[in-house]
N, C-alpha and C positions, 0 to 999 in steps of 0.2 A: 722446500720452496713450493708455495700453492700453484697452479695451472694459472697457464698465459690465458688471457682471454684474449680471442680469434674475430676476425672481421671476415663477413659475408659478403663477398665481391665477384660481380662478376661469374656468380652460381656455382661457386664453391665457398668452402671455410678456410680463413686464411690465418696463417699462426708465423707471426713474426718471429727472425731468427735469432734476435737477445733475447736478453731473460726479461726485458721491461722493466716496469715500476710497480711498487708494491701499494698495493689497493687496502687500504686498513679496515678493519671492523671497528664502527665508529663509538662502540657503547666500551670494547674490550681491548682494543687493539690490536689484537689479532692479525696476523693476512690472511686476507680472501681472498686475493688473486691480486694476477699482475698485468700490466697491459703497457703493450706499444702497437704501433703500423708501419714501423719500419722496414721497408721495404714494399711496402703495398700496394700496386700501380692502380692510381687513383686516375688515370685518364680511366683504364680498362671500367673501374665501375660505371665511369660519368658514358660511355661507348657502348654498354651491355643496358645502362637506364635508359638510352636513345634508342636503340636499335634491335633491345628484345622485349626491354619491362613494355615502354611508348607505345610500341604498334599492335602487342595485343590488348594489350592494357583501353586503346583509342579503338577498336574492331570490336568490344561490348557497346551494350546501352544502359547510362543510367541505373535502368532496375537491375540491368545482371551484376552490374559494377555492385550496387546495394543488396542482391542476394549474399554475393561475396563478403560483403562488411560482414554480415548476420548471421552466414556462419564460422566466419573466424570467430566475432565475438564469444557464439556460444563456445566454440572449442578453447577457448581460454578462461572461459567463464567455468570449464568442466577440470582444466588447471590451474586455475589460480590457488591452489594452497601450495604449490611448489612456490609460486610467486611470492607467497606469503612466508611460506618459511626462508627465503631469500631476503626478503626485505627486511626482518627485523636486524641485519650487520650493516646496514646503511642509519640505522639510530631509529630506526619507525617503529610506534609504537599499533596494536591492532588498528584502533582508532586512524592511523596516520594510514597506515598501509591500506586501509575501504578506501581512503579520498585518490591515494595514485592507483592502484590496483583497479579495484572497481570502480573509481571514476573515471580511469581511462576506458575498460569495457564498456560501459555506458555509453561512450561517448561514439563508440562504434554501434552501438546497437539505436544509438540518436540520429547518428545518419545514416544507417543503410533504411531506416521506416522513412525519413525524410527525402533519399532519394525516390522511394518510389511512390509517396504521397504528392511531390512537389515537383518533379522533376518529371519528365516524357521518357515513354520508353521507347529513346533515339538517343544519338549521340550530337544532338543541337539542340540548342534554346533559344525559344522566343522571349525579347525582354520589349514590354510594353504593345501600343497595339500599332496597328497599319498607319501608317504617314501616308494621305493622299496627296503627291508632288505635283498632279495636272487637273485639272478642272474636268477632263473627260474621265476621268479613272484607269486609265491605260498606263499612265506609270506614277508607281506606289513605291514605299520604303519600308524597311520593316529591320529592329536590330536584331543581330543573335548573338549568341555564344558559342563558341567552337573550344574545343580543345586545343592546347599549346603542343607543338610538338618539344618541350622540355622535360625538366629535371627538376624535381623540388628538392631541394636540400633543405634539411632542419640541420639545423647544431643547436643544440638541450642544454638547459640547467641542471645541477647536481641535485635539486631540492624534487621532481618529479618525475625519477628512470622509467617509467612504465606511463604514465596520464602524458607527460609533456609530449612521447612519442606518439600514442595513438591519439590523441587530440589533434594534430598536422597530419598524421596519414589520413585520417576517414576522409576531411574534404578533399586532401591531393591527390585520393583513389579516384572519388567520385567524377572527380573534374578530368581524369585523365591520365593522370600524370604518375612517373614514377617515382619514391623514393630514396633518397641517399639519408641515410640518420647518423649525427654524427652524435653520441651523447657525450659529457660532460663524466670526466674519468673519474673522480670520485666513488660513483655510483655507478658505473658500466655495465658491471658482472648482472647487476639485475635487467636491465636493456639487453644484454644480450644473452640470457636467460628467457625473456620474452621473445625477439626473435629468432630463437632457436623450434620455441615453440610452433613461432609461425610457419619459417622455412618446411619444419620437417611434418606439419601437417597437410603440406601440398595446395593449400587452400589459394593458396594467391600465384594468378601468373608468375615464370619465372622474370625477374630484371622491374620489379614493380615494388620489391624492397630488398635495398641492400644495407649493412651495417658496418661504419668504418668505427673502429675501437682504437684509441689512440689518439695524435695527432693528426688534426685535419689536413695538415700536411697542404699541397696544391691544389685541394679540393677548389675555388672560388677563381685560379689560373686557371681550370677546362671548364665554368660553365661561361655562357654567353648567352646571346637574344632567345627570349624563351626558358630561359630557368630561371631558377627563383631560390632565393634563400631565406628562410625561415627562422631568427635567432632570438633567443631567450638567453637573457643572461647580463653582465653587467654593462653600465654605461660604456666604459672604458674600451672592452674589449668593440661592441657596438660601432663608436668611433672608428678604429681601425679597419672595421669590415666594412664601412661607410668609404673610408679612401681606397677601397682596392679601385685598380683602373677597371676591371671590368663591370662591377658598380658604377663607377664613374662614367664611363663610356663605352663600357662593355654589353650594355642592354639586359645587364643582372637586375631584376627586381628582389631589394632589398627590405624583409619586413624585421622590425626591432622592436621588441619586448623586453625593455632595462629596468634602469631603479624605478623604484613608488616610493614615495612618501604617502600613503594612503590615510586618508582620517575618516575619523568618527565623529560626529556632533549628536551631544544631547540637546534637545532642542530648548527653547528657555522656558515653555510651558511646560515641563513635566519636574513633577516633584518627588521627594526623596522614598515616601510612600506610595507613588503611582509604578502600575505594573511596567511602565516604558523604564523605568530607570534600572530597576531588575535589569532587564532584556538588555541593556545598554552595557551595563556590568558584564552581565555576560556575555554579551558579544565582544569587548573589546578582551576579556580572559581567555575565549575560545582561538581568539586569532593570534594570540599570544603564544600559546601553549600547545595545538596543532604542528604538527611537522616544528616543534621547538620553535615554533615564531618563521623558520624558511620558508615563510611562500613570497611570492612578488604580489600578494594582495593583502597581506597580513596587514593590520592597524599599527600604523607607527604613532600617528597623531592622536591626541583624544583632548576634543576641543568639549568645553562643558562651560555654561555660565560661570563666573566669577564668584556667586554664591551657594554654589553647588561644586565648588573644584576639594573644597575638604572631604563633603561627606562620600563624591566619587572616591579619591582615592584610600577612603579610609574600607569602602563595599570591596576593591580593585585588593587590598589587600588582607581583608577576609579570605576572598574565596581563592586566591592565589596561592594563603598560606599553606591549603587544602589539597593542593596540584603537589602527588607522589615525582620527584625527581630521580630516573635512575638508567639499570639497564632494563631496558623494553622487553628482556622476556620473563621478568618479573612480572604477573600479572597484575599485582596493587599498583604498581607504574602509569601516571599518565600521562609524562610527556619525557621520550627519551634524550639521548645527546644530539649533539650536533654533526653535523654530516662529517668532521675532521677536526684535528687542533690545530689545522690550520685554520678553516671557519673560525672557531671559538678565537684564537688571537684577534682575526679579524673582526669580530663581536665586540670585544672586550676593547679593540682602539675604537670603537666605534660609539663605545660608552665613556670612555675618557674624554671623547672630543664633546659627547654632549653634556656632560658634566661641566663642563665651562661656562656654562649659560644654565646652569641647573644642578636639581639635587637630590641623590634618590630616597627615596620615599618609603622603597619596599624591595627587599633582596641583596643579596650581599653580593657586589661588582665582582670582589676574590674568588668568588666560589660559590659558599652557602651548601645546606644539608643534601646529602642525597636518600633517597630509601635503599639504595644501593650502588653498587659501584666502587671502581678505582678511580680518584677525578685525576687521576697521572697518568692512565692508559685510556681514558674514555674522554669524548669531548664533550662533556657533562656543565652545563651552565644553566642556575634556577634563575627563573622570571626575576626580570627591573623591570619596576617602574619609578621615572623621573618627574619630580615639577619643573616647567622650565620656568623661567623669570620672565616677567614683561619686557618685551622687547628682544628677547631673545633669535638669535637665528641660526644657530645650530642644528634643531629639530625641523627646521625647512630645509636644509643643507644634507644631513649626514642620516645614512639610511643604516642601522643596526640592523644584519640580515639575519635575528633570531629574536627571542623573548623578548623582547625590550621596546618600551612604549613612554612616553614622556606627554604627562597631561600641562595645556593650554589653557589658562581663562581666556573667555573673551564677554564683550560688554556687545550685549545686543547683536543683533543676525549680518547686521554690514559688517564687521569684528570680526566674527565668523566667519565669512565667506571672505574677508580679504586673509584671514590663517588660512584657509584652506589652499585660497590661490597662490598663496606664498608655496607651496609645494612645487609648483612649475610644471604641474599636470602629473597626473596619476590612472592607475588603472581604475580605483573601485571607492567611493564612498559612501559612507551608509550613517544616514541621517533617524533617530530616535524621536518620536513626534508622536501626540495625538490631534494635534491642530492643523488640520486641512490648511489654512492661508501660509502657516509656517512652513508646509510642506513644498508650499507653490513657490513661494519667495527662496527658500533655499536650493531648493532641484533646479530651477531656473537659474540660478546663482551659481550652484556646480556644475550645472553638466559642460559647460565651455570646457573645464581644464578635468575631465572626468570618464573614461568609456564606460564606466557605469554606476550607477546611486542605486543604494538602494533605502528604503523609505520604509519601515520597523516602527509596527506597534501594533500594539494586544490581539487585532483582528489578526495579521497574516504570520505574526508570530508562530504559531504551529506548523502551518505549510513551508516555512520561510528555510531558503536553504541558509541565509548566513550569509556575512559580508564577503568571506570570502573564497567562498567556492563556484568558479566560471562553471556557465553552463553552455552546455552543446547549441540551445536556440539562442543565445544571447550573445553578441558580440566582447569580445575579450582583447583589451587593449587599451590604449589611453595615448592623449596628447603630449608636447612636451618631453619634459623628463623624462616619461614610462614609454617611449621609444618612437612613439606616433606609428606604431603598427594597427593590425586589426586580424583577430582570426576566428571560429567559429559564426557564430551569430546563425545557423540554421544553413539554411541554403548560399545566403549571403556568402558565405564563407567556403560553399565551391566556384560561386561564380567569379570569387576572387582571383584565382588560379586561370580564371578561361579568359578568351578576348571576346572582348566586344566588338561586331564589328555591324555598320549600315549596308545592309544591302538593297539594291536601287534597281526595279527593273518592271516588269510586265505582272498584272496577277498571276497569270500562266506560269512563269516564271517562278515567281517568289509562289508558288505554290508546289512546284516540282522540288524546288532546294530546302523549302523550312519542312515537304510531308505535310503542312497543314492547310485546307482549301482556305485562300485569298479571297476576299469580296471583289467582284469583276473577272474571276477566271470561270472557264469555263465549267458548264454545267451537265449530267450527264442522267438522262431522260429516257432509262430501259425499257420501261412499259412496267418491268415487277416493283410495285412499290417495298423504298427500300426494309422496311420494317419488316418485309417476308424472307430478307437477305442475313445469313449467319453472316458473322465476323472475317471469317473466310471466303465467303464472298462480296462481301462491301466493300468500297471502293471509294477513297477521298472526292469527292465533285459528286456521289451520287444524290439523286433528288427527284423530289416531289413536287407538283406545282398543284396547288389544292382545285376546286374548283369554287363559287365565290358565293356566299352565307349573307343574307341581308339581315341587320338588326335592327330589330323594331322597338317598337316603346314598350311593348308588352315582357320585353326577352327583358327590358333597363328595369321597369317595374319589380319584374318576377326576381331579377339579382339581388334588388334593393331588400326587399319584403324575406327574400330565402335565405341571407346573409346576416341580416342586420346593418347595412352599411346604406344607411339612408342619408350620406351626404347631401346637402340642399342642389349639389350640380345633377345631379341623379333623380330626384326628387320632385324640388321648388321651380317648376317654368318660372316663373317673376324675377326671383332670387338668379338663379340660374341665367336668365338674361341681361341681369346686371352684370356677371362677370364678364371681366374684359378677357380674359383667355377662350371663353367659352361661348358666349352670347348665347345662354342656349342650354336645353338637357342635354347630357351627355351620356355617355357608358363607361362603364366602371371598368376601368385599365385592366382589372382583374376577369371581365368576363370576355372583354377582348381576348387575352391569352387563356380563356377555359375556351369560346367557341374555336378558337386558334388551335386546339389541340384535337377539340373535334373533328375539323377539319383535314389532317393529315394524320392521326392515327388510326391502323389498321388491327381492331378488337378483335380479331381471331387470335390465339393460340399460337403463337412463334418464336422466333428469337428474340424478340424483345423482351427481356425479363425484368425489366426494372425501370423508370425513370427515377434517378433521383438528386435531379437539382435544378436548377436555371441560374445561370452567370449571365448577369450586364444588360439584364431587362432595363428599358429605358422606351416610355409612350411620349411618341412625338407630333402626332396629328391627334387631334380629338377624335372621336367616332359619334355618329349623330344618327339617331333612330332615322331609318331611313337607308344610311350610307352600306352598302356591300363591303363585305371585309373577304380578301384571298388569304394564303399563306405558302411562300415557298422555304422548304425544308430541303437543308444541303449537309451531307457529311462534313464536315468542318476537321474531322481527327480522331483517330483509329488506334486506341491505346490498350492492346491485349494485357490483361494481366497475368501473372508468373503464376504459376500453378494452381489457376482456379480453369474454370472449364466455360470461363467466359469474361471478356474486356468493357472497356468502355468505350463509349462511341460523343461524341461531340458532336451536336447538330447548329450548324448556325439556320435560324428562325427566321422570315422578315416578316409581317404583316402589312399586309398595301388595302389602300381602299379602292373603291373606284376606278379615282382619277390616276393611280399608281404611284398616290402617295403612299410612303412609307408611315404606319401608324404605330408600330411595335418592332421593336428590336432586341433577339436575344438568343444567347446558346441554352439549346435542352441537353440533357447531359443522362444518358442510359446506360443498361449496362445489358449486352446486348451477346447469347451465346457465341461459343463457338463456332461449334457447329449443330447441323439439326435436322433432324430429330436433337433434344438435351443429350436422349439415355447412350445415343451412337458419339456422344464428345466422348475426349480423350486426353 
């Protein structure tokens, strides 16, 4: 009898006291092991995720939270051929095993750069800018993000042990939170082969990931307000975790990731010798035959003009005939079995029922060739493809979770997009076009019932990852039938996990709670200007208050003639006094903020070592030869970076004239030492 596989709870490994169920090798039949949780005290996890993973896990910031990502990534990136020799008894062919293996790494190494490119290094976020509530400025609004003090629970699909997991941990790290993984027993032994890795590298606080193998058991009776559950997998099951009470009224946030009906549209302008219908081909073959057709973004539909549904399926079965069917550690092999013969029965009802409205075209329902294999021990099924009938609605109804595709004529782009929305919403569609207007009427058309299109032809063909492979900056999810959840998408997708909340007070105030100086708090006026001050000495509210620059016609002249920017406001008095914004020469917005920096920067030798940016410039007074320009300059936010020998500094700018109107408005953005002398950083 092969080894139990053991659940990581509660900061041990836990091996339940039967012998379990036997976990098959899905090409051979074989056992790989076996698995229960019987016995498991599943409060103890949800109790050790609250009250050991939570509170250190919420005591980082951000960037440390994303150093963390970057380097577990790499120390699995330095194991992953253990991973790989594991994953081909789950049916994965090499091919299959880069898209979970190394697209789950990836996916870690896409958020820990995005937490510290996009994110503060704090454990709060500002979303949007300052709400002025009173007319004096004395009390202001501003939202944030905070960390949950919860629990994320995932429960996985069988089709992705390794990607499904680490694509739900990198944001539920970043945001805070700890997790509970439940995967999907089929496929276990490789999830928990992965984190074994993770546990025993020490890389992750403890109680910040634990792993239940097995039944989820009471898992969803302990959590409440502030946890979350994360589930991939079918409608059915989806359903039932929809009416637990505490979803219902337990303050469980519930996200669902179910069936798709996903399609493909060739679009009606590309022909049989045009490079788009190639790419079409092949993209609906690739999603076919990838992880054997299991993904929940795989092409079910493949919608094609009505005069073009022959010579598609007759290319569909070219290159299909071509696709080695067998066991994966064959190397001629290019798409292995099915994750079980359970799956495959499941498969194969799934083809009988569309067979009722259709008729297949390519592939043998029984079985068909293998390059190798037992098709009695291995759950071994070659590529269908089906024509359905007009009018058919099986192919909108019945989702075949492997190889199997069933092409649609339809008549003209309204046709098309009412096939498509016959789906009931999907995660991913990907439209074949070289026609700009076709492009706009159809992506228009899907993206309601759609979390994402994507839009294929000759130009981004090469960069193009493919219909369907989710990516870590893009949102992954869909309306509808495919579960109405949402994950990834960048940052988006930690700020999912956190609350939003309005906080309403004094600048002072919302200056001390967000760490970022508020327009109307106070200002602080040392005598050293700040640009003489290291990192370690600066100070949120520090500031400079310039002294005041008159600009004459000669300084407007000299910009116009030095730049090339001979606008007629700059330029044409006559012209110039026709404009109704202007009545008048003016100066160039641009030399406003070049004398602006004269003004407050200190040209000696010091910690400033760099500007390199300006955020949310915006000239709101004109300036008129003649008029005085000042400039007060304030720390705005103080963002050290992680192992350089020097941070960035946020300055918010204003420019006033005269009369103390504000004429310019904007953050300078430096990057500004440590400490200083450089050579004495550390």
């Amino acid at each position: 009898m092969s080894a139990l596989l053991e659940s990581y709870a509660a900061g041990r490994w836990f091996r339940a006291a039967d012998d379990g169920e036997p976990l098959l090798d899905a090409a051979t039949g074989e056992e790989v092991a076996r698995i229960s949780s019987r016995g498991l005290d599943v409060a103890a996890m949800v109790r050790h995720a609250r009250d050991t993973g939570g509170p250190a896990l919420r005591a980082l910031t951000f960037h440390e939270r994303a150093a963390l990502l970057k380097e577990l990534a790499k120390h699995l990136m330095e194991r992953k051929d253990e991973l790989y020799a594991l994953s081909v008894r789950t049916g994965a062919t090499s091919r299959d095993t880069m898209v979970d293996v190394d697209g789950g790494i990836g996916t870690l190494f896409s958020y820990a750069s995005k937490g510290v490119r996009e994110l503060p290094n704090d454990t709060i976020v500002l979303d949007g800018g300052l709400e002025r509530l009173g007319k004096g400025g004395t009390f202001v609004g501003q939202h944030v993000y905070t960390s949950r003090p919860g629990v994320a629970a995932q429960i996985n699909a069988f089709n992705f042990p390794v990607w499904g997991m680490l694509e739900k941990l990198g944001p539920a790290f970043l945001a805070g939170l700890p997790s509970i993984v439940k995967p999907a027993s089929q496929t276990a032994y490789l999830t928990e082969l992965t984190v074994r890795l993770i546990v025993e590298s020490g890389i992750l606080p403890e109680g910040t990931l634990q792993l239940l193998a097995g039944s989820a058991g009471g898992l969803l009776d302990e959590l409440t307000i502030h946890d979350s559950v994360a589930f991939t997998g079918s409608a059915h099951t989806a359903g039932i975790l929809r009416r637990h009470p505490n979803v219902l009224d337990g303050g469980v946030v519930l996200g669902v990731e179910a069936d798709s009906l996903n399609c493909s549209i060739l679009g009606p302008d590309v022909r049989p010798d045009d490079p788009e219908f190639d790419l079409f081909v092949k993209g609906v073959v690739t999603e076919m035959t990838v992880k054997a057709g299991q993904k929940c973004t795989a092409i079910r539909r493949v919608l094609v003009p009505e005069a073009l549904a022959g010579p598609v399926e007759a290319a569909l079965a070219d290159r299909l005939a071509r696709v080695g069917v067998g066991d994966p550690r064959n190397p001629e092999v290019r798409m292995g079995p099915l994750a079980s013969l359970g799956q495959r029965d499941e498969v194969r009802k799934a083809v009988e029922a569309l067979r009722a409205s259709g008729e297949v075209v390519f592939g043998d329902p029984a079985g068909g060739s293998l390059l190798d294999g037992d098709p009695q021990r291995g759950a071994f099924m070659t590529p269908l493809v089906l024509r359905a009938r007009p009018g058919a609605t099986e192919p909108h109804d019945v989702e075949p979770f492997g190889p199997v595709a069933s092409v649609l004529a339809y008549d003209g782009i309204e046709a098309a997009l009412a096939l498509a929305a016959r789906g009931r919403g999907s995660l991913v569609a990907s439209l074949v076009t070289r026609d700009p207007q076709v492009a706009r009427s159809v992506v228009l058309g899907l993206a309601p019932w759609h979390g994402r299109v994507l839009v294929l032809d000759r130009d981004d063909a090469k960069e193009s990852t493919g219909h369907g492979s989710p990516l870590p900056v893009l949102v992954h999810g869909g309306p509808g039938r495919a579960g109405g959840g949402e994950e990834l998408g960048g940052v988006r997708g930690v700020l999912h996990h956190m609350q939003r909340t309005a906080v309403q007070g004094s600048p002072d105030q919302l200056t001390a709670i967000t760490g970022r100086w508020t327009t109307g708090a106070a200002r602080a006026e040392s005598g050293v200007h700040p640009f003489r001050k290291s990192l370690a000495e600066l100070r949120v509210g520090d500031t400079i208050a310039s002294a005041p620059r008159t600009v004459s016609l000669a300084d407007i002249d000299h910009f116009a003639e030095f730049t090339g920017d001979t606008f007629y406001a700059h330029t044409d008095p006559e012209a110039a006094a026709r404009n109704p914004l202007f009545g008048g020469i003016v100066a160039h917005g641009y030399l406003v903020v070049s004398l602006a920096a004269g003004l407050f920067v200190d040209p000696a030798p010091g910690p400033v070592l760099a500007n390199f940016g300006v955020d949310g410039l915006r000239f709101l007074t004109p300036v008129k030869a003649g008029d005085a320009i000042d400039v007060t300059l304030t720390v705005k936010q103080i963002t050290p970076r992680r192992g350089a020998d020097y941070g960035e500094v946020r300055w918010d700018a204003v420019v006033a004239n005269q009369d103390g109107q504000a004429v310019a408005t904007y953050d300078v953005l430096t990057l500004v030492a440590k400490t200083w002398p450089a050579q004495e950083a550390r």
